[in-house]
Every structure is written in C-alpha cells, then in structure tokens.
DRENPA-3360 file (N, C-alpha, C; in nm, 2 decimals, always signed):
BEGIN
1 = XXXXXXXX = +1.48/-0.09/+7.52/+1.53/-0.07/+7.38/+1.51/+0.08/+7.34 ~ +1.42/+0.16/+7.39/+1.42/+0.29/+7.40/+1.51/+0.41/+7.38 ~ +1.58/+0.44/+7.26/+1.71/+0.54/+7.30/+1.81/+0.47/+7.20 ~ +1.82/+0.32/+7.22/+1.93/+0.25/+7.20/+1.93/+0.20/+7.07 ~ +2.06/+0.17/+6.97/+2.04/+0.13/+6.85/+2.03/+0.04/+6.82 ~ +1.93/+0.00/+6.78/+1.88/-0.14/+6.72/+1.99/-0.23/+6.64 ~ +2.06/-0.18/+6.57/+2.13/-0.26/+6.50/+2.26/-0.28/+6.58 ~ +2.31/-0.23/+6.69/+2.39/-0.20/+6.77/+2.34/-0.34/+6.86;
9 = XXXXXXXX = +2.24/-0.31/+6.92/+2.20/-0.42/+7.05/+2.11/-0.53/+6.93 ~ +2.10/-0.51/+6.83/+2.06/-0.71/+6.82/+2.08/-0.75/+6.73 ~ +2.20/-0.67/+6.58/+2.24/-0.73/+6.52/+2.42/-0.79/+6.54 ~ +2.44/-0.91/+6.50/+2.56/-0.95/+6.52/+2.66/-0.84/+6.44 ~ +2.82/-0.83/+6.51/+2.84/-0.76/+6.44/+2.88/-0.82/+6.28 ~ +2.93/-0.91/+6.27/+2.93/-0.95/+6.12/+2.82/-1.00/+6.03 ~ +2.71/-0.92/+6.07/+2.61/-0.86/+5.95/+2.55/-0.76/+5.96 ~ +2.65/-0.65/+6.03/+2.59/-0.50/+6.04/+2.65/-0.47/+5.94;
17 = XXXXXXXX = +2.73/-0.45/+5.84/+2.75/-0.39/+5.69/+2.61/-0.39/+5.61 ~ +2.60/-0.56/+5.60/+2.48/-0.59/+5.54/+2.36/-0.49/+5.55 ~ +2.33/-0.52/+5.69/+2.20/-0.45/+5.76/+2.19/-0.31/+5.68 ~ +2.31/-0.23/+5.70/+2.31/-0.10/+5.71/+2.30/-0.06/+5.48 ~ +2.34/-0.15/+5.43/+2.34/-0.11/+5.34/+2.25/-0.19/+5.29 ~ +2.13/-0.30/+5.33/+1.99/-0.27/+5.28/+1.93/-0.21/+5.36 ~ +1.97/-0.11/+5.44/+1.86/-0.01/+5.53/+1.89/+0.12/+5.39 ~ +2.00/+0.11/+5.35/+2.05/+0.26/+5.27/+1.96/+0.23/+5.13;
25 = XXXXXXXX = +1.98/+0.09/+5.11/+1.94/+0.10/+4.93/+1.73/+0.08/+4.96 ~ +1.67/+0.07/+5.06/+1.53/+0.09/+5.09/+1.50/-0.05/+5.02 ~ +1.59/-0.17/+5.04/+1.55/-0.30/+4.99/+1.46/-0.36/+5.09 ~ +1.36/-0.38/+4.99/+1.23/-0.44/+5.08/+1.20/-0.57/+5.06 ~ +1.31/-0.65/+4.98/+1.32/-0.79/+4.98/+1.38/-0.88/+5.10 ~ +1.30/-0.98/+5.15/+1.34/-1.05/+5.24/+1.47/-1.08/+5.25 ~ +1.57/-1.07/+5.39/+1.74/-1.13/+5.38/+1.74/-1.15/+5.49 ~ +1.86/-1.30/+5.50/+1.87/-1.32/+5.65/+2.01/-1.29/+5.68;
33 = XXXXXXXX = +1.99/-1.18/+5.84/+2.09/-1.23/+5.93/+2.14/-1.28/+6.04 ~ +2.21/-1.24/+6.11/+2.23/-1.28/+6.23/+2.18/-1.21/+6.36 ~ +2.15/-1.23/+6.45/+2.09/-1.12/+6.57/+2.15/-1.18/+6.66 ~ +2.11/-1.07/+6.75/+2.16/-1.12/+6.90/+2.08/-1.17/+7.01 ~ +2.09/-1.25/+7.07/+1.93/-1.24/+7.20/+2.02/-1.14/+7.31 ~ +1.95/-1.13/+7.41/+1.96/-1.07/+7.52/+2.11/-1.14/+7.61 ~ +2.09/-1.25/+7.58/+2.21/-1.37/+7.63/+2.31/-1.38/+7.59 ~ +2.33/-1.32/+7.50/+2.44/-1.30/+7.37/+2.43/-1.43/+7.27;
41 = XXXXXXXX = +2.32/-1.48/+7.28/+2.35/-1.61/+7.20/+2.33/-1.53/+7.04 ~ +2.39/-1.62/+6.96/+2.35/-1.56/+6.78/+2.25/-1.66/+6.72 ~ +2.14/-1.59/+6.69/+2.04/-1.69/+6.57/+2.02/-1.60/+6.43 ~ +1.96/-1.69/+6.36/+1.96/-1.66/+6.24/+1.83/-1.57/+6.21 ~ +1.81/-1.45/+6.16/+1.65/-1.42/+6.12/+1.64/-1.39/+5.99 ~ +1.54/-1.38/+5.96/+1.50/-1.33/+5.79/+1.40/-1.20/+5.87 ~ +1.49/-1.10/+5.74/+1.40/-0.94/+5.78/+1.33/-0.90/+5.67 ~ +1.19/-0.87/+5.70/+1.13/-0.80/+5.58/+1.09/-0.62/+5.60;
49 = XXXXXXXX = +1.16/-0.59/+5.58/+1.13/-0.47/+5.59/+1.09/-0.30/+5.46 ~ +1.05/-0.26/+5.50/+0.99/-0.13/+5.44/+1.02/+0.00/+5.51 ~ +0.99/+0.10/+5.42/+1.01/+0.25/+5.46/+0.85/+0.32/+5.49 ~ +0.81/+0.33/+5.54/+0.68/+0.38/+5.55/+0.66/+0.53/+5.65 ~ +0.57/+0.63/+5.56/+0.58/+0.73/+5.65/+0.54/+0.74/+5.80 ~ +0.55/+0.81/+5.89/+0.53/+0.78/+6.03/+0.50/+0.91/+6.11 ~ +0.44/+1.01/+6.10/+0.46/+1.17/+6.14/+0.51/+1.24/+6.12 ~ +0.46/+1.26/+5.96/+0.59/+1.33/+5.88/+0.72/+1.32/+5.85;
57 = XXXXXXXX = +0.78/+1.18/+5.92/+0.87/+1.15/+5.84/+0.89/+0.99/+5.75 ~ +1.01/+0.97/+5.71/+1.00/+0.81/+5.66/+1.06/+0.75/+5.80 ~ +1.00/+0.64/+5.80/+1.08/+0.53/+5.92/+1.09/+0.37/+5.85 ~ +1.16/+0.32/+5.91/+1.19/+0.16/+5.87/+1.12/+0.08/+5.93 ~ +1.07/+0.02/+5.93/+0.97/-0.09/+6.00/+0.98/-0.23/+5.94 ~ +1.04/-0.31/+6.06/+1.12/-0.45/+6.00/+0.99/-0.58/+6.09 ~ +1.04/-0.66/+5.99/+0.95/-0.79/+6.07/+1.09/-0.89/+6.12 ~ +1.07/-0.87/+6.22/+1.22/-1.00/+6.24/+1.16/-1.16/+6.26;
65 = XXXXXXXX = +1.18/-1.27/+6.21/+1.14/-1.39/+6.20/+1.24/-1.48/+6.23 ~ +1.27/-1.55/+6.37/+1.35/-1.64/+6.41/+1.32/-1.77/+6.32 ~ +1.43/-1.82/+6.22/+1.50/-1.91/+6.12/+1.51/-2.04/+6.18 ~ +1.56/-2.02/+6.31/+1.70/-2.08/+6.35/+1.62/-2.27/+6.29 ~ +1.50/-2.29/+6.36/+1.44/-2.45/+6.30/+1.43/-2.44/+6.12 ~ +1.41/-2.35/+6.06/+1.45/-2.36/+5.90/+1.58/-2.36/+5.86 ~ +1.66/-2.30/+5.94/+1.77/-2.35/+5.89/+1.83/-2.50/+5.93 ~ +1.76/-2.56/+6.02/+1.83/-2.66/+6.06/+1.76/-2.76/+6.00;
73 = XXXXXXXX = +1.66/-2.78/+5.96/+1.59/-2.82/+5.86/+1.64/-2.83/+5.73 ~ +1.69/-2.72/+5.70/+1.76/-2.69/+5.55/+1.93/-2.71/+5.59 ~ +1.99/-2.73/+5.69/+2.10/-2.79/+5.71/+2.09/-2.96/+5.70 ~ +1.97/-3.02/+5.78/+1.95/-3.15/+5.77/+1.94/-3.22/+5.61 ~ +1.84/-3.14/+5.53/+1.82/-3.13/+5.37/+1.92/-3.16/+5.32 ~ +2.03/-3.05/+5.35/+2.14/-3.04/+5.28/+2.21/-3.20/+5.30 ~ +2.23/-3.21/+5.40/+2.30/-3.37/+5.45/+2.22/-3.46/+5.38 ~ +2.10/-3.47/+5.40/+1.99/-3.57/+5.34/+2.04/-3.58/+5.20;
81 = XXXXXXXX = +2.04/-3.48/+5.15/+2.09/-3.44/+4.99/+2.24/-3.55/+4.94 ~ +2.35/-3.51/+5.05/+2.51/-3.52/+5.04/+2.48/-3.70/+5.02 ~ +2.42/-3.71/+5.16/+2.44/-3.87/+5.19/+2.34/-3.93/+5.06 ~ +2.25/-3.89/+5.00/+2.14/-3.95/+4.87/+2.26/-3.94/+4.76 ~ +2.34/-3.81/+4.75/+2.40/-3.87/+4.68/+2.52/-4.01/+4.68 ~ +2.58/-3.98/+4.81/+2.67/-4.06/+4.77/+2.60/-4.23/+4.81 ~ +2.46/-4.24/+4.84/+2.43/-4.38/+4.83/+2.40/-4.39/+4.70 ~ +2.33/-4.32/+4.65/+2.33/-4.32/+4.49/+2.46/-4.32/+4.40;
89 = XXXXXXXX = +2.58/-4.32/+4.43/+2.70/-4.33/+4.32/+2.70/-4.49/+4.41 ~ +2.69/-4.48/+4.53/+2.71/-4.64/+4.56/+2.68/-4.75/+4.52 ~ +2.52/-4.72/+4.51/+2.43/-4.77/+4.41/+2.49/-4.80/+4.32 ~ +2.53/-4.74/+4.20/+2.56/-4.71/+4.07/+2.67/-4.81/+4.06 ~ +2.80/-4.82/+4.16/+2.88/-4.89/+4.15/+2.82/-5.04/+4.18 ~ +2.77/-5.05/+4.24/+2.72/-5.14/+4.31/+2.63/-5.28/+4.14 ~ +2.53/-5.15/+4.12/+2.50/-5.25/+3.97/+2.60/-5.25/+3.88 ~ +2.66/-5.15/+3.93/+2.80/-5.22/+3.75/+2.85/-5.32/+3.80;
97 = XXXXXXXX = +2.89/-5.35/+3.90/+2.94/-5.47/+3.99/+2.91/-5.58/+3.97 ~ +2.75/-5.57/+4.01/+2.66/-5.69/+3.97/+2.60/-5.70/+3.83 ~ +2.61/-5.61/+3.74/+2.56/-5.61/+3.56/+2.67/-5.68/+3.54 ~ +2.78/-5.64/+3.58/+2.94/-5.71/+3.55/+2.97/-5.87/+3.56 ~ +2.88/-5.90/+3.68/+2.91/-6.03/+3.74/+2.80/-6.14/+3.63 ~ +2.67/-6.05/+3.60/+2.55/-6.12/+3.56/+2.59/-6.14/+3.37 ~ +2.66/-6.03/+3.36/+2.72/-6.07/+3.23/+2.82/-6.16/+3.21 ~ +2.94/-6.19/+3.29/+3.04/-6.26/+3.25/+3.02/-6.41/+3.30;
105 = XXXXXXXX = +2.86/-6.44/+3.43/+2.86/-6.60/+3.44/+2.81/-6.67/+3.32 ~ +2.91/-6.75/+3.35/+2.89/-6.91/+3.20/+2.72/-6.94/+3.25 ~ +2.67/-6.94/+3.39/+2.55/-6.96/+3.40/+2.44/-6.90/+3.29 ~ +2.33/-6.93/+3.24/+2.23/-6.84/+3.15/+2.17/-6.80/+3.30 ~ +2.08/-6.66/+3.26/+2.05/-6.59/+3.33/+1.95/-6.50/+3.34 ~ +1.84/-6.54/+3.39/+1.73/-6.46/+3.33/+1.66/-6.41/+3.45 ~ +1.59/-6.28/+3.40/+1.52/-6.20/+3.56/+1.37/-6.21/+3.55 ~ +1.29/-6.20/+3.60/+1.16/-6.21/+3.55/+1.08/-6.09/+3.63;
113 = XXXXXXXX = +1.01/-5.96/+3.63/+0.93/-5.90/+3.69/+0.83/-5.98/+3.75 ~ +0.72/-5.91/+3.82/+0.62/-5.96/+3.98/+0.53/-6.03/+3.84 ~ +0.53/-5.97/+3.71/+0.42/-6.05/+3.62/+0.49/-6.19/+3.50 ~ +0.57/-6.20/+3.54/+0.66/-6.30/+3.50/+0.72/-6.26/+3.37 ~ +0.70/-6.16/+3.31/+0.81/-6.09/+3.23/+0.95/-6.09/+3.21 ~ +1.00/-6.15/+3.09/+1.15/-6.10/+3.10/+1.21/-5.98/+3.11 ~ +1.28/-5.95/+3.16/+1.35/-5.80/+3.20/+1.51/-5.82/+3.19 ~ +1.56/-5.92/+3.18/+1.71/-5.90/+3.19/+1.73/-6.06/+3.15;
121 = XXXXXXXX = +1.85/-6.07/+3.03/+1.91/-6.24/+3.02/+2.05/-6.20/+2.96 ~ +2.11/-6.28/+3.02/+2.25/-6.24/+3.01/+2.34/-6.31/+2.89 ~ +2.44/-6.26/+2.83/+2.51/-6.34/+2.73/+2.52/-6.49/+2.72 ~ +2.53/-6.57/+2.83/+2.51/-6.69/+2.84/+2.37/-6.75/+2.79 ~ +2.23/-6.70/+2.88/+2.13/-6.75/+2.81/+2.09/-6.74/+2.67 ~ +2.15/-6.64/+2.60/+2.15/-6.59/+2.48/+2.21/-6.76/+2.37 ~ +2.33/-6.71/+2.46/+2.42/-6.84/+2.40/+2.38/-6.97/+2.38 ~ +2.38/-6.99/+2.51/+2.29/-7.14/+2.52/+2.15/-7.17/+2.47;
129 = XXXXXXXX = +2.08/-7.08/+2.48/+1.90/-7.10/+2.41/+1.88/-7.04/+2.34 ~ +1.96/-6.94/+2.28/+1.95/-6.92/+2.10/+1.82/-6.77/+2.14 ~ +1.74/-6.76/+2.27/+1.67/-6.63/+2.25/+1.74/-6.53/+2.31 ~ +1.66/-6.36/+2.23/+1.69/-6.25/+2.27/+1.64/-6.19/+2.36 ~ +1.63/-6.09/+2.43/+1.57/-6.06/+2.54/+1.44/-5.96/+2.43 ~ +1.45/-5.88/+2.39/+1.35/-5.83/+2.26/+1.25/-5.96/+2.21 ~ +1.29/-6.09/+2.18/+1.17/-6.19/+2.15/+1.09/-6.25/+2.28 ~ +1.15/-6.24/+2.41/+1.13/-6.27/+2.55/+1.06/-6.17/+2.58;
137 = XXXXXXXX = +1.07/-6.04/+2.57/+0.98/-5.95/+2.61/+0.87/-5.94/+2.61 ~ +0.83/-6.01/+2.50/+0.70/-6.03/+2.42/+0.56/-6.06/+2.54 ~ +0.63/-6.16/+2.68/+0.59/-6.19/+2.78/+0.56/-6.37/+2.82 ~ +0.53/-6.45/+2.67/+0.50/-6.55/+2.69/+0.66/-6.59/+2.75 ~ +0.63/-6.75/+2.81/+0.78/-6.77/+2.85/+0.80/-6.91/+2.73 ~ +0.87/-6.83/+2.62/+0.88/-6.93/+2.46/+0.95/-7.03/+2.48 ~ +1.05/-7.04/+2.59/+1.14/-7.12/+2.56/+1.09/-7.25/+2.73 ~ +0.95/-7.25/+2.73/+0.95/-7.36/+2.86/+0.84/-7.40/+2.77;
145 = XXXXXXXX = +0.84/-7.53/+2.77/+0.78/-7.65/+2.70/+0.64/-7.62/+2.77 ~ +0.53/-7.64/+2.66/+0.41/-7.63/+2.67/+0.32/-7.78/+2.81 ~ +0.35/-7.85/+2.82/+0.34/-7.95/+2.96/+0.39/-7.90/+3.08 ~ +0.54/-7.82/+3.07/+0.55/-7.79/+3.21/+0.56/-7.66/+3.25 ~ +0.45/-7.56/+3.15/+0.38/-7.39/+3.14/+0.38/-7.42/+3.31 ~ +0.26/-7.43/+3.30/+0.15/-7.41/+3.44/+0.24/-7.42/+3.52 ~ +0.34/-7.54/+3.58/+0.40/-7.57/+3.74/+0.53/-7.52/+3.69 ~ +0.57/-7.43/+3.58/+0.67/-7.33/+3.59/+0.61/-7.20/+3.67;
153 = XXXXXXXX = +0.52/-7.16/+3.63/+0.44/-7.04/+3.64/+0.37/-7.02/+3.78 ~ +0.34/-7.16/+3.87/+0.32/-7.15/+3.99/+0.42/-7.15/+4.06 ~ +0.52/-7.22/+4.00/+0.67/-7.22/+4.10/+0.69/-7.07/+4.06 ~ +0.71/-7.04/+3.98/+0.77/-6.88/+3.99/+0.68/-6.78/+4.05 ~ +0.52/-6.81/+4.11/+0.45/-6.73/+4.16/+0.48/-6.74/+4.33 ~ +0.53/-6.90/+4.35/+0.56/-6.94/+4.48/+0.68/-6.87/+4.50 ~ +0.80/-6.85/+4.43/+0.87/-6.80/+4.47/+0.88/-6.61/+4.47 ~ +0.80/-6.59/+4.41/+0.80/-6.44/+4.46/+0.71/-6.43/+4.57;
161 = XXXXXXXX = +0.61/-6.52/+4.59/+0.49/-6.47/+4.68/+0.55/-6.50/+4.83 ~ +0.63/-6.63/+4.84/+0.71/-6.67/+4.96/+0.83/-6.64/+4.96 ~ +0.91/-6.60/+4.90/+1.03/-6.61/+4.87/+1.11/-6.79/+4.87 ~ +1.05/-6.88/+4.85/+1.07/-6.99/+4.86/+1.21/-6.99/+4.75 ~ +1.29/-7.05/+4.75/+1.39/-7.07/+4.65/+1.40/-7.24/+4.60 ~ +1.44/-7.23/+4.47/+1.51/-7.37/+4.42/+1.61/-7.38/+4.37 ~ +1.69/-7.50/+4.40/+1.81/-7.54/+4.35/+1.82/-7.71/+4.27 ~ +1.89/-7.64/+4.13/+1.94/-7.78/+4.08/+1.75/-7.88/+4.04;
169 = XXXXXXXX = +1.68/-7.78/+3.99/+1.56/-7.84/+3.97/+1.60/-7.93/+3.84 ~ +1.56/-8.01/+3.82/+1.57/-8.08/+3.68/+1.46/-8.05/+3.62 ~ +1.49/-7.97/+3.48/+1.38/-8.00/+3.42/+1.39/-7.95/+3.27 ~ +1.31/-7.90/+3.17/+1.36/-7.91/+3.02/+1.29/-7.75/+2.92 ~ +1.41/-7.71/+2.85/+1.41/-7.59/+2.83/+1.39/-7.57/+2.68 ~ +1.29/-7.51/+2.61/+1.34/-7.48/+2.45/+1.43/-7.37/+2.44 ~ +1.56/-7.44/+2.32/+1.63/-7.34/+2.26/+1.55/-7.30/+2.15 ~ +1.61/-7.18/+2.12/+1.52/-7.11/+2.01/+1.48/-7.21/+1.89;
177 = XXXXXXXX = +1.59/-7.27/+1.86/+1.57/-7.33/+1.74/+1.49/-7.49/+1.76 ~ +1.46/-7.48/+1.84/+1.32/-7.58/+1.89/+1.37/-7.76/+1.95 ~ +1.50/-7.68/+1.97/+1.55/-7.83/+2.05/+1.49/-7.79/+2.18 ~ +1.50/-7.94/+2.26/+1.50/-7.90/+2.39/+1.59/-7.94/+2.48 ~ +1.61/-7.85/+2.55/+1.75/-7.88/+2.65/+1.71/-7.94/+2.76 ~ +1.76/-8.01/+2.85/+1.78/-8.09/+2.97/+1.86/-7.98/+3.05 ~ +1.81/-7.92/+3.18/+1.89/-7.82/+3.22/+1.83/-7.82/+3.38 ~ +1.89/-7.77/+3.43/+1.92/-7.77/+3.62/+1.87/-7.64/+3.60;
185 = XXXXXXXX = +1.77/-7.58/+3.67/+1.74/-7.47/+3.72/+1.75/-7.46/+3.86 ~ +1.81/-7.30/+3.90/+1.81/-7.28/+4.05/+1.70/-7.14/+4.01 ~ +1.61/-7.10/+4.11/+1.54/-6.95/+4.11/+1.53/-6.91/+4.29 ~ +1.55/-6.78/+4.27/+1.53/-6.75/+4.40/+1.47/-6.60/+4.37 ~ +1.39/-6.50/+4.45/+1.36/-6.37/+4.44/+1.41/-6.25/+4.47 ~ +1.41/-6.16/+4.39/+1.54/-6.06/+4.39/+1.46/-5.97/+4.44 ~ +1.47/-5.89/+4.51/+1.43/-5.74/+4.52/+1.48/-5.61/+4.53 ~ +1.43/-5.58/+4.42/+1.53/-5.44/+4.37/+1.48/-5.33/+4.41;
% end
C-alpha cells in the first residue's frame, strides 16, 4: 500500500466523490462506504475519521470497520419490518372479517377472558337477553341462574384449561328483565 492511493485501491469507484469531499470538509462524523478487498469483491464500511497533526503536518487518519453483517442484519430488519407489516394489515382485515361475521350472527354471542369476564357480546345476545356488555363487565356472570353458577364456571374453566368444547348443551339463561330463557349453548376456546 506504500506509495499508492488509498482511495484509488480500496475505495469503490461510486463512493469516491463522497470520500473525497468528507476528506475536504474535515467531517469527523461516522459515514458509510463502499471498499474494495484485494479480490475485487465490494463491502460496505463505516469510516470514522479525523485530521490530526503528524510531523508537522495535518494527516487523516481513518478507522475502517467492515458493516457488511450490520447491514445484513439491518436488511433482514427491514424485511422483518415489511412482512410485520403486511401480517398486521392482514390481521386487521382478518378481525373486520370476523367482528363482521360476530356481529351479524342471529346466534347471541359472548367471549369470556382466562378470568371469566365478559369482553365481547354481540347484537344478538344484546337482543335476546336484554344485557349490555358495560353491565356484563361488571364480571359476575348476571344472566346464569344462581343453581347452575358453579358447573357453568367449571365447565368454562374445563374448557379453557383443556380446550374441551360443547355443543347444543341444554340449559337456562336470565334475560335482563329476569325471565329465564331455555337455550342450547355451544362453547369452545378461542385464542387470540
């Protein structure tokens, strides 16, 4: 390397402009270019360099730092990024799809969290059992008859804890207004 110009033998030529005009403006802020290896292959480096005196005169003195795994890293990122988004608009479509479907069944429709909470009841249950999801929230489950609390509350524990499902259970529901309904429940566990 002795004699020969550095920016000549190891920078690419489409970042010798660059090179040469943060060598002129004495920018001592990190930038990356392109280099050459020996092989002619091109990698990426980040240069930090300075002006510092040297035997009576100024010289440049650069740190060159091979990128090439940060960038690929930060290329992989970027894709990681692309594809999060577009599973996320998928997503998005995906619950309107299903808020859409959960709204318009004649079925009533109720979600319950891991602590048996209401979280979601659809216009039908509203319709049919007279509660809101705001008086449901509350946490008690108001509208299951005080006899059959307990083996609602283990079946719904059974069914998250196993995923066990039911269908067409017979059994009896309060509407708000304190009738009680005769109604077929099916439950199974959702995981969101």
């Amino acid at each position: 390397l002795i004699g020969q110009s550095g920016i000549e033998l190891l920078c690419a030529p489409e970042s010798r402009k660059m090179l040469l005009k943060k060598i002129a403006a004495d920018d001592e802020q990190p930038y990356v270019i392109f280099a050459i290896k020996k092989d002619g292959t091109r990698f990426p480096v980040e240069i930090q360099a300075r002006n510092i005196p040297y035997r009576g005169r100024q010289v440049r003195v650069a740190e060159f730092r091979d990128i090439t795994e940060r960038k690929k890293a930060e290329e992989a990122l970027r894709k990681s990024r692309v594809r999060y988004r577009q599973l996320y608009k998928e997503s998005l479509k995906a619950e309107e799809l299903y808020q859409s479907l959960l709204n318009s069944s004649a079925d009533a429709i109720l979600l319950l969290d891991a602590n048996q909470k209401a979280q979601y009841i659809n216009p039908a249950f509203t319709r049919i059992f007279g509660w809101t999801l705001d008086v449901l929230k509350g946490g008690k489950a108001l509208f299951v008859p005080r006899p059959l609390a307990k083996s609602f509350a283990e079946t719904i524990t059974k069914i998250m804890t196993d995923g066990t499902t039911i269908q067409g259970h017979e059994t009896q529901r309060y509407a708000g207004d304190d009738r009680i309904l005769d109604v077929s429940l099916s439950a199974s566990r959702y995981l969101d």
